[in-house]
BAGUPA-536873 format. One record per residue (C-alpha): residue number from 1; x, y, z. Coordinates in nm, 4 decimals. Example, Ala and Ser with C-alpha at 12.3 -4.5 7.8 and 13.67 -1.06 7.14 Angstrom:
<nodes>
NODE  nr       c1       c2       c3
NODE   1   1.2300  -0.4500   0.7800
NODE   2   1.3670  -0.1060   0.7140
</nodes>
This chain:
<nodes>
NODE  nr       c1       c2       c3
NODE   1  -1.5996 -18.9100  -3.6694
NODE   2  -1.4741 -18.6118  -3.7996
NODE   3  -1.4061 -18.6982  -4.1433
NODE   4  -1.7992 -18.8009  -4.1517
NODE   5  -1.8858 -18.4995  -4.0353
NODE   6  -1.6522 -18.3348  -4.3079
NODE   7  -1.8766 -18.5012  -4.5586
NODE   8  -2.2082 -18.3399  -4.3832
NODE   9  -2.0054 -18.0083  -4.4039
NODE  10  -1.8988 -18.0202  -4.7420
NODE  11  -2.2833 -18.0278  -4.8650
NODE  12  -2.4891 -17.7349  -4.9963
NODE  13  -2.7753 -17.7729  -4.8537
NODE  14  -2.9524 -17.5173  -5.1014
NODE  15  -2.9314 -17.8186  -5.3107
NODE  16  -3.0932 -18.0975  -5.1014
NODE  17  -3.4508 -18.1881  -5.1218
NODE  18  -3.6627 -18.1345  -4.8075
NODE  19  -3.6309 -18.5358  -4.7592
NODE  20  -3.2882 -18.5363  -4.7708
NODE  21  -3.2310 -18.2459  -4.5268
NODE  22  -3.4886 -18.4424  -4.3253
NODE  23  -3.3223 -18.7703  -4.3312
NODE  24  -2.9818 -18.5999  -4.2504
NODE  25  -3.1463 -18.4192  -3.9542
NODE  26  -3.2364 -18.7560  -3.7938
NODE  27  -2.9087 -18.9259  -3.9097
NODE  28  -2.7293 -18.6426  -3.6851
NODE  29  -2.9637 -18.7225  -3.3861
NODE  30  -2.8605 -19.0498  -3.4186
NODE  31  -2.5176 -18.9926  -3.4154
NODE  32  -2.5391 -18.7352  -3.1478
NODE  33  -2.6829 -19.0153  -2.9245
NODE  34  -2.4310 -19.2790  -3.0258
NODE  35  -2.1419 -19.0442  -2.9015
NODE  36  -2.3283 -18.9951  -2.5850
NODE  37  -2.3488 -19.3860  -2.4959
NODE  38  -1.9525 -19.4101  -2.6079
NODE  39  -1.8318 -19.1102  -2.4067
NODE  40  -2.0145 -19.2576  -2.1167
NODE  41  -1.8274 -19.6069  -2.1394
NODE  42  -1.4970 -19.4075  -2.1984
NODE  43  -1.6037 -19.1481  -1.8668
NODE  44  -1.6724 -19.4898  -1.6777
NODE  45  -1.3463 -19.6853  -1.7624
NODE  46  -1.1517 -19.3211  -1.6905
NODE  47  -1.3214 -19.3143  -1.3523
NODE  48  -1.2449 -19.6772  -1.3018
NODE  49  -0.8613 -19.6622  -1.3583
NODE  50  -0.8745 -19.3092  -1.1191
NODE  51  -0.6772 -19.1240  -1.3721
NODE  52  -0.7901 -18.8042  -1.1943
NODE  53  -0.5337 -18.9088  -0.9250
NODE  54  -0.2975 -18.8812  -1.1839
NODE  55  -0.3081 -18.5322  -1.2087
NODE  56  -0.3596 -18.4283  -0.8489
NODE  57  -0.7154 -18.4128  -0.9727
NODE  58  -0.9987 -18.4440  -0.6457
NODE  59  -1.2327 -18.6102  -0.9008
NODE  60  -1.3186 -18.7234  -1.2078
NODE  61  -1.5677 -18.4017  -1.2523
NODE  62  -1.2881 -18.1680  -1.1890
NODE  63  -1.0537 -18.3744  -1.4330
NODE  64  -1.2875 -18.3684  -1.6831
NODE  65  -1.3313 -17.9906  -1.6490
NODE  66  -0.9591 -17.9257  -1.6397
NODE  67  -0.9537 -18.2076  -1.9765
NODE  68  -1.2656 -18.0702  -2.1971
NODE  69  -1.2655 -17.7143  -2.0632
NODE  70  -1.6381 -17.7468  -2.0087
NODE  71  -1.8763 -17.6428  -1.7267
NODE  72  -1.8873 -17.8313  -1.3983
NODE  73  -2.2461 -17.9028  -1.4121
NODE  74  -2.1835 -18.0735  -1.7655
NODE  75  -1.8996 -18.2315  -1.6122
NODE  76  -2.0623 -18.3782  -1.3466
NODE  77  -2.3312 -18.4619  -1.5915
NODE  78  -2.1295 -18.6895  -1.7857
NODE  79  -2.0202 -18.8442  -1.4777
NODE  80  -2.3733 -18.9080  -1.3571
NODE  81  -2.4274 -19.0555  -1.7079
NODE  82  -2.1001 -19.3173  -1.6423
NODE  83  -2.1624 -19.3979  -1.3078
NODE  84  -2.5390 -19.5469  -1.3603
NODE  85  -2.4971 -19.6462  -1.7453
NODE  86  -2.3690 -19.9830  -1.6513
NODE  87  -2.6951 -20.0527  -1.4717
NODE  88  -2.8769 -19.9465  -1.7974
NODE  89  -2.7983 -20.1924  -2.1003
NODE  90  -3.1260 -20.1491  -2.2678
NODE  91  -3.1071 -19.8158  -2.2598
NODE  92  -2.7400 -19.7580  -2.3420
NODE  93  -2.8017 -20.0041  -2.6165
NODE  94  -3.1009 -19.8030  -2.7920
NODE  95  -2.9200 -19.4716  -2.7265
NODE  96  -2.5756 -19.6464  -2.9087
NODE  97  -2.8459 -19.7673  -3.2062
NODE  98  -3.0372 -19.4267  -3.2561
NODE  99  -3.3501 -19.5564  -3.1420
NODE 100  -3.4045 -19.3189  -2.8263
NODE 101  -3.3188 -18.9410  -2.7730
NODE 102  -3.0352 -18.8110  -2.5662
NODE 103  -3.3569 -18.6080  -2.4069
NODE 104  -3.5191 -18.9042  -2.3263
NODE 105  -3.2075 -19.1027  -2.2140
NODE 106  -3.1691 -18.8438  -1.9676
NODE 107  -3.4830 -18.8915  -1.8169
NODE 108  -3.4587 -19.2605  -1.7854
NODE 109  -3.1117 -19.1952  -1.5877
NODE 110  -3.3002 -18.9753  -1.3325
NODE 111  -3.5857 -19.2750  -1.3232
NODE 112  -3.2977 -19.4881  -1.2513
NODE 113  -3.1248 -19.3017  -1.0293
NODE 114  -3.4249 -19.2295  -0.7945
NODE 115  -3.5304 -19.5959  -0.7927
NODE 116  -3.2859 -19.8483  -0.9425
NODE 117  -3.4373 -20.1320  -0.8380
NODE 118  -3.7567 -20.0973  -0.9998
NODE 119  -3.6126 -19.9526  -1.3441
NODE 120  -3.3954 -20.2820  -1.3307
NODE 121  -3.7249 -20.4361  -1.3306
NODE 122  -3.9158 -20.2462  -1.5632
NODE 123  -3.6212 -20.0692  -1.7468
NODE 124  -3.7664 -20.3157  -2.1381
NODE 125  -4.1015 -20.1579  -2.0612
NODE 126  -3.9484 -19.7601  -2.0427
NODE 127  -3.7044 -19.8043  -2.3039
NODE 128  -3.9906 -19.8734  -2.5345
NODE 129  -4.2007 -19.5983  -2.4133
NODE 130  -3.8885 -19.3499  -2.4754
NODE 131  -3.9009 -19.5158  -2.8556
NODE 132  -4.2267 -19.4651  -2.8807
NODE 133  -4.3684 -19.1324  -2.6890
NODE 134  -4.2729 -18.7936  -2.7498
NODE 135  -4.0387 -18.6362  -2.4332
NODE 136  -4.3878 -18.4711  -2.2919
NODE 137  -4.5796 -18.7620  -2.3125
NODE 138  -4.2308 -18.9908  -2.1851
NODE 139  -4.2266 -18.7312  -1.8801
NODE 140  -4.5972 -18.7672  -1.8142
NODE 141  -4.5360 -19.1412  -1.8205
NODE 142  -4.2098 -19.1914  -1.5874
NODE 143  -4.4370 -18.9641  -1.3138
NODE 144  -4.6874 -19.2234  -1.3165
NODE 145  -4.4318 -19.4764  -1.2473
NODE 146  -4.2521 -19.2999  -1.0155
NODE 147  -4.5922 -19.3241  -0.8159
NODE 148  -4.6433 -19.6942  -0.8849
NODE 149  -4.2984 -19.7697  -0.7766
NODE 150  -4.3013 -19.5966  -0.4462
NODE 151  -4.6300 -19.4454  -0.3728
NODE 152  -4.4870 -19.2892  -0.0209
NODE 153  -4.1385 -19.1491  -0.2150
NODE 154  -4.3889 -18.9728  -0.4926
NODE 155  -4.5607 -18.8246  -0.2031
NODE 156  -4.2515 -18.6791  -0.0252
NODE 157  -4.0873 -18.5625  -0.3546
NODE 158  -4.4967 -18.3562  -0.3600
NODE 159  -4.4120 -18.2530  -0.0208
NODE 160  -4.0785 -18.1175  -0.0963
NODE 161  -4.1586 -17.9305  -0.4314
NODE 162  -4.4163 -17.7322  -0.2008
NODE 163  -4.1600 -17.6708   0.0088
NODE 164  -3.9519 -17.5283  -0.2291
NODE 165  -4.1808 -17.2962  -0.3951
NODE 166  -4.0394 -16.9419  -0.3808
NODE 167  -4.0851 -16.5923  -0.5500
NODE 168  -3.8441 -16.2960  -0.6024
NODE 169  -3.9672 -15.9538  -0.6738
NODE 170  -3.7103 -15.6934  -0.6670
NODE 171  -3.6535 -15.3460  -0.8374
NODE 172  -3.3146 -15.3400  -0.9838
NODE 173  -3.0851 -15.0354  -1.0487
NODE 174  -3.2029 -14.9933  -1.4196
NODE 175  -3.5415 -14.8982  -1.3165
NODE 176  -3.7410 -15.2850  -1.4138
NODE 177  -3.8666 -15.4906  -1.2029
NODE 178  -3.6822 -15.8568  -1.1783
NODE 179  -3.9710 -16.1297  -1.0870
NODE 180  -3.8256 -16.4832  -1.0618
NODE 181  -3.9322 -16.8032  -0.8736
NODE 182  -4.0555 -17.1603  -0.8545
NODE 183  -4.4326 -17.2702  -0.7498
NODE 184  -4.5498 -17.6343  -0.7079
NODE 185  -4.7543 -17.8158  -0.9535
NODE 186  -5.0863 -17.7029  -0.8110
NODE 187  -4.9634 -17.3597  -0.7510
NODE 188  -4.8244 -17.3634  -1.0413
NODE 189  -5.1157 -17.4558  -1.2753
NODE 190  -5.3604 -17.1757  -1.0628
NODE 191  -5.1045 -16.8840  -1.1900
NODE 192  -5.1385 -17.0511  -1.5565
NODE 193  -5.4832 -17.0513  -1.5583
NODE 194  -5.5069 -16.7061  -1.4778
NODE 195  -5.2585 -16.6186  -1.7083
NODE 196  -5.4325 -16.8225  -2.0029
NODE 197  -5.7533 -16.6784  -1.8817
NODE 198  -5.6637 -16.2980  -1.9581
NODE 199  -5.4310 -16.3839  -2.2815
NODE 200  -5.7123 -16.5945  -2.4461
NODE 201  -5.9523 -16.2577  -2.3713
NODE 202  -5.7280 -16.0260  -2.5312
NODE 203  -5.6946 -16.2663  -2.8610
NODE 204  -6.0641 -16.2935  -2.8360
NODE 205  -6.0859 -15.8935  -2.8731
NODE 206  -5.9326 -15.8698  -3.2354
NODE 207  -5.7027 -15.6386  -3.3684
NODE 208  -5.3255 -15.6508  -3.4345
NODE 209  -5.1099 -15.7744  -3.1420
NODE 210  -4.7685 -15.7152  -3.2357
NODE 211  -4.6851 -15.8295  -2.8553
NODE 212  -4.4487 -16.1002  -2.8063
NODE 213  -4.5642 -16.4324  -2.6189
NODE 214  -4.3206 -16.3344  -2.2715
NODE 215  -4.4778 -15.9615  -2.3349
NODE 216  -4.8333 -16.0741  -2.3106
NODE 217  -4.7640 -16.2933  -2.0487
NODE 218  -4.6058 -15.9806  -1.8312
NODE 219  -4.9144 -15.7576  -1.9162
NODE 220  -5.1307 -16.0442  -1.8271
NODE 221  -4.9755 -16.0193  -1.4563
NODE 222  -5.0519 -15.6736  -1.4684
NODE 223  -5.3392 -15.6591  -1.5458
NODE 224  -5.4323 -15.9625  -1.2930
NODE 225  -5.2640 -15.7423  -1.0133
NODE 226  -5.4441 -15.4001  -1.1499
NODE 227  -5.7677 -15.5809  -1.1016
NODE 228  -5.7379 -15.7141  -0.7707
NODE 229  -5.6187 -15.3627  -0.6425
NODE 230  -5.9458 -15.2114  -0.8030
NODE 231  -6.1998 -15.4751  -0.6169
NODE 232  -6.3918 -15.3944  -0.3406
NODE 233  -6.2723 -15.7096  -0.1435
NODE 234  -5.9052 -15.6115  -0.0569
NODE 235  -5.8194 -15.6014   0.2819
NODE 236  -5.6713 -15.2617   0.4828
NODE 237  -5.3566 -15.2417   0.5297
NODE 238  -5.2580 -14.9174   0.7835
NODE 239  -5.6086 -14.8033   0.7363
NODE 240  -5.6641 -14.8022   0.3841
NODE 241  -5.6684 -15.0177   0.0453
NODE 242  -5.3332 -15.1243  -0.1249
NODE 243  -5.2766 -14.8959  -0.3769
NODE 244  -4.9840 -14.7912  -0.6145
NODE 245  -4.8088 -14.4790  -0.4419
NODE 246  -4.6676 -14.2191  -0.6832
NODE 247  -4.4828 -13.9128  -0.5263
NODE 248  -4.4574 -13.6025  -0.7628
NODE 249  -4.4179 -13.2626  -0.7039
NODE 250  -4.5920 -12.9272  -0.8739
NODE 251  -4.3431 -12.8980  -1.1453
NODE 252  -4.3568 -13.2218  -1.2875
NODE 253  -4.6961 -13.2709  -1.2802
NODE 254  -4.7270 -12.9475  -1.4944
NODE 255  -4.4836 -13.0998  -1.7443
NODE 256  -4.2002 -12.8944  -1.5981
NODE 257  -3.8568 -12.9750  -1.4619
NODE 258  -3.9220 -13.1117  -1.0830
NODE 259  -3.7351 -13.2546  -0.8253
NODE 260  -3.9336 -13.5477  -0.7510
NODE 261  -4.1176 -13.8426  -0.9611
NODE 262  -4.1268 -14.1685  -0.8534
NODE 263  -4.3141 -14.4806  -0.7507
NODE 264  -4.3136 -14.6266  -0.3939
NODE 265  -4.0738 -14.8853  -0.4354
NODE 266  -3.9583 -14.8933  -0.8343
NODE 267  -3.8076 -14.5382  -0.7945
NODE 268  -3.7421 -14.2617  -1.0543
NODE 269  -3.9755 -14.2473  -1.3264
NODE 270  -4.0407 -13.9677  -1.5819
NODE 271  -4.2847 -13.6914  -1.5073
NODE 272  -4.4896 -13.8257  -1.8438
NODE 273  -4.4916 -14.1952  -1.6619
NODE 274  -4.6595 -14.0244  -1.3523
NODE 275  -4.9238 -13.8030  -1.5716
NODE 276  -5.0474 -14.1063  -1.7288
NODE 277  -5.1087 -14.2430  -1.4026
NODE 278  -5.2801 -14.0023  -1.2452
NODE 279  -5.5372 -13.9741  -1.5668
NODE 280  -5.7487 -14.1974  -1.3750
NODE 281  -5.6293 -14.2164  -0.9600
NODE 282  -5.6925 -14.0605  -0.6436
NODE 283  -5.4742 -13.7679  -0.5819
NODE 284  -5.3905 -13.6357  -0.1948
NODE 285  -5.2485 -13.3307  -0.1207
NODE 286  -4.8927 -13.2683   0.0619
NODE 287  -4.7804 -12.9160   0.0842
NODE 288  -4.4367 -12.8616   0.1628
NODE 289  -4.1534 -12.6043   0.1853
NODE 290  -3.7727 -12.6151   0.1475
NODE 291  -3.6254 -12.9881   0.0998
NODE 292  -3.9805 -13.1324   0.0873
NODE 293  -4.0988 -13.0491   0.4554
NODE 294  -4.4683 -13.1196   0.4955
NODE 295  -4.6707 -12.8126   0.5649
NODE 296  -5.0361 -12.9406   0.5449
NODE 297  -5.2253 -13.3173   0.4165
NODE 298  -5.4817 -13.2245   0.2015
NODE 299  -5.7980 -13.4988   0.2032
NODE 300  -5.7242 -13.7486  -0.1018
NODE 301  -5.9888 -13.6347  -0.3746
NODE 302  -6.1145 -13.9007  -0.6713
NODE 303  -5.9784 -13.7124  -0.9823
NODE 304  -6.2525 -14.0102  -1.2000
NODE 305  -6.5707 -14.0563  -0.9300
NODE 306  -6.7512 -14.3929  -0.9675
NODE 307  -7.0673 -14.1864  -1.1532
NODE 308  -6.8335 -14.0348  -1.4376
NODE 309  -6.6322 -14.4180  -1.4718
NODE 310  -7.0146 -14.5569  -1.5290
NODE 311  -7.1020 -14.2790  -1.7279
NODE 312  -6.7949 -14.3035  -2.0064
NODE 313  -6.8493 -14.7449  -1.9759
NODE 314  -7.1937 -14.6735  -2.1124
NODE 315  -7.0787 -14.4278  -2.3637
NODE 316  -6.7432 -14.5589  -2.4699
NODE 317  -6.7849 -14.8932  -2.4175
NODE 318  -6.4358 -15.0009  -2.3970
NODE 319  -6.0701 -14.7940  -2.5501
NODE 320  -6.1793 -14.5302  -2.8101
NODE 321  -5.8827 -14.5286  -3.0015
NODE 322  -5.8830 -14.6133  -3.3756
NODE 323  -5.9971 -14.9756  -3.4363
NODE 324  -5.9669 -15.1216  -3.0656
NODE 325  -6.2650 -15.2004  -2.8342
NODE 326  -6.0947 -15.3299  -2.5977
NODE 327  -6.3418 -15.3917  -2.3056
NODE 328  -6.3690 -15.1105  -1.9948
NODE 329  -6.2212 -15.3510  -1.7459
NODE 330  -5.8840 -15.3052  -1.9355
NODE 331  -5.9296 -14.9344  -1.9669
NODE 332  -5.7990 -14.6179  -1.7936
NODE 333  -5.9627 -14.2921  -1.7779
NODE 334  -5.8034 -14.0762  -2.0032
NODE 335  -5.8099 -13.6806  -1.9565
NODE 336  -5.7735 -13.5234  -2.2822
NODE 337  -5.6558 -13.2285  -2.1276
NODE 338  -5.4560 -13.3398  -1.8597
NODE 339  -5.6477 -13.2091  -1.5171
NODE 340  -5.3184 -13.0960  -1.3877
NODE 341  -5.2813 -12.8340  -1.7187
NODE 342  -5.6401 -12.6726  -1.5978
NODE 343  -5.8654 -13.0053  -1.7789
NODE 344  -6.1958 -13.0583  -1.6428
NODE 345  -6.2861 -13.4119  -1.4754
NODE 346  -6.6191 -13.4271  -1.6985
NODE 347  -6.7583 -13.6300  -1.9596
NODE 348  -6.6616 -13.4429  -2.2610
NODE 349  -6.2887 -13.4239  -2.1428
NODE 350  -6.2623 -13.7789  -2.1176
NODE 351  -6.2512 -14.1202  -2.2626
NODE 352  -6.1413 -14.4731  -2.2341
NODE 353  -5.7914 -14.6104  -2.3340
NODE 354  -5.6543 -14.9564  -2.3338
NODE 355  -5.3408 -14.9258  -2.0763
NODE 356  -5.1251 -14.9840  -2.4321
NODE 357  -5.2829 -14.7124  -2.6088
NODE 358  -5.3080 -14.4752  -2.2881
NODE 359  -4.9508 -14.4906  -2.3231
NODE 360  -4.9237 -14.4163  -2.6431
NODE 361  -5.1220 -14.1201  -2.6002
NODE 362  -4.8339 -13.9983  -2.3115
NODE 363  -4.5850 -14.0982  -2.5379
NODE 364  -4.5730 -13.8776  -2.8501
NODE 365  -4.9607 -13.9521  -2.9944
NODE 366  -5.2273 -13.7144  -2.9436
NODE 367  -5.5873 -13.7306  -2.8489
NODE 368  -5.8397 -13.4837  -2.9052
NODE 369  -6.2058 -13.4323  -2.8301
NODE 370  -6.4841 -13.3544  -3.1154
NODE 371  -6.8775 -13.2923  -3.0630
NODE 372  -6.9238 -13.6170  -3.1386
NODE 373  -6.5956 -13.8699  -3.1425
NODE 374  -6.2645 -13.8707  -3.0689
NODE 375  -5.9648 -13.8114  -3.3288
NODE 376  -5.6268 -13.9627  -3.2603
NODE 377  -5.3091 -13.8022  -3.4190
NODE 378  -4.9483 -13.9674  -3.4954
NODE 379  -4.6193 -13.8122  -3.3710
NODE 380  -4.5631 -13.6797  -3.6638
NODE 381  -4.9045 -13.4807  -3.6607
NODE 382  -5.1087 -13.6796  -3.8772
NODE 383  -5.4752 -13.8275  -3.8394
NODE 384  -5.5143 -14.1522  -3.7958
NODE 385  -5.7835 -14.2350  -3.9983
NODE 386  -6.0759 -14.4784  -3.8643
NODE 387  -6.0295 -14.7501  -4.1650
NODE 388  -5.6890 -14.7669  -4.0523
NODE 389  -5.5284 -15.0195  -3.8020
NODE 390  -5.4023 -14.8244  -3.4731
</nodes>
């Protein structure tokens, strides 16, 4: 085996045609799943003769880990793969001869390990679906059997996966937010709708998205979240709306070095973070003296009223920066001059940003206001001209 593969080694591949680097890629697969059938049988006839005992081994899993300094979830893996093999000649025979994936062959063993009796059955008709289908269409398929072969275990195994659904959210110590979890199929396919829903909308919009897939799929939470906290429908919690809690003092607000600036729950964030925020959010008063002691609640105050939001949809009409559009429902309220550096909460001192390019502005580009228009600036102080991409 290895002087074969000394051959494949030994090739430039610069030099092969696109057929023959095709022909060799399928040759490999081939191979690939040969060795898997043939370190099965050899896993098997190890397990049979016990030569873990040998070794003061518990198991042939631990043996094998100890013997191929592998995982023990590959370990036990193989040994799955021995143990029901036997009960699988069709498909240990078209795995040997190349004429099924190792992908597929997996699936089969967890079809026969969750119903042997019927795959012994049916196991011709499978075997030449897995020759024939790709792995998402041979998935799709072995679910349908599943339910023909025992319509009461399909709906337990439906039972369980809804039992199972979970969902992590936690801050972690370098300031992100971990989100991890499992839903069920239906819950599942509600999240990827909604996810689909405001990714195909941004596409729709035009203009460059240098975003990777996982990135848009994160901002597309966001911005499902964002809008749900802006509808009218939420319920009251403590006496008022959900909303995102930022605690900042005087000093950073103004731009200066404070003692305080962070979010509820995420923690420390930078004084910039919390003056793009509060472009376009209710601000409430807290006066305090010494080590924050509260002196006096002010009333919370809309820095952007409902009339002046309405006002800039119907003149903007979505993010003003250079070449956008995006549509107001993904927009923040931008001050030009920031309301906490003396800015007036009026027409003329504000406009709409995407949240992308409202952070852009916070973060080294600059906005300013013109009779007519808006001009946007780079970090390095030049214009950004209007027949240019952002």
């Amino acid at each position: 085996m290895r002087s074969a593969l000394d051959v494949y080694s030994s090739e430039e591949l610069r030099f092969l045609s696109d057929e023959e680097l095709s022909d060799s890629l399928v040759e490999i697969e081939r191979t690939v799943g040969a060795i898997e059938a043939e370190r099965a049988r050899r896993v098997a006839e190890a397990a049979g003769r016990a030569i873990h005992a040998r070794d003061g081994h518990l198991s042939t899993t631990s043996w094998l880990v100890r013997l191929l300094r592998i995982p023990a979830s590959v370990a036990a893996r193989y040994v799955r793969w021995a143990n029901v093999f036997p009960q699988m000649p069709r498909t240990r025979g078209a795995l040997h001869d190349g004429e099924i994936s190792t992908s597929a062959a997996s699936m089969l063993v967890r079809a026969a390990e969750s119903h042997p009796e019927s795959f012994g059955r049916d196991e011709e008709v499978l075997v030449e679906a897995a020759r024939t289908l790709t792995a998402r269409d041979l998935c799709r398929a072995l679910v349908y059997w599943r339910q023909l072969a025992d319509a009461e275990a399909a709906r337990r195994a439906e039972a369980e996966q809804q039992e199972r659904r979970r969902l992590h959210v936690s801050p972690t110590l370098g300031g992100m937010v971990r989100v991890d979890g499992d839903l069920d199929s239906e819950s599942g396919q509600v999240v990827l709708t909604a996810l689909r829903a405001v990714m195909d909308a941004g596409a729709r919009s035009g203009g460059l998205d240098e975003r990777t897939p996982p990135q848009r799929r994160a901002d597309a939470l966001v911005e499902i979240c964002r809008r749900y906290l802006d509808s009218s429908d939420r319920p009251i919690v403590s006496g008022e709306r959900p909303h995102v809690l930022v605690t900042i003092d005087l000093e950073a607000l103004e731009g200066r070095a404070g003692r305080r600036c962070e979010l509820d729950e995420v923690g420390v964030i930078t004084p910039e973070a919390a003056r793009r925020i509060a472009c376009d959010a209710a601000v409430s008063r807290v006066i305090t003296t010494g080590l924050s002691e509260p002196l006096d609640v002010g009333r919370r105050t809309p820095v952007i009223s409902p009339a002046l939001r309405r006002a800039l949809i119907i003149r903007d009409g979505g993010c003003v920066f250079v070449n956008c559009g995006r549509p107001p429902a993904w927009c923040d309220a931008h001050h030009v001059r920031h309301w906490a550096d003396g800015g007036e909460t009026s027409l003329a001192n504000t406009g709409l940003l995407c949240r992308p390019h409202h952070r852009l502005i916070h973060d080294g580009f600059r906005m300013e206001s013109t009779d007519d228009r808006f001009r946007f600036y780079r970090p390095d102080g030049s214009l950004i001209d209007d027949r240019a991409p952002p």
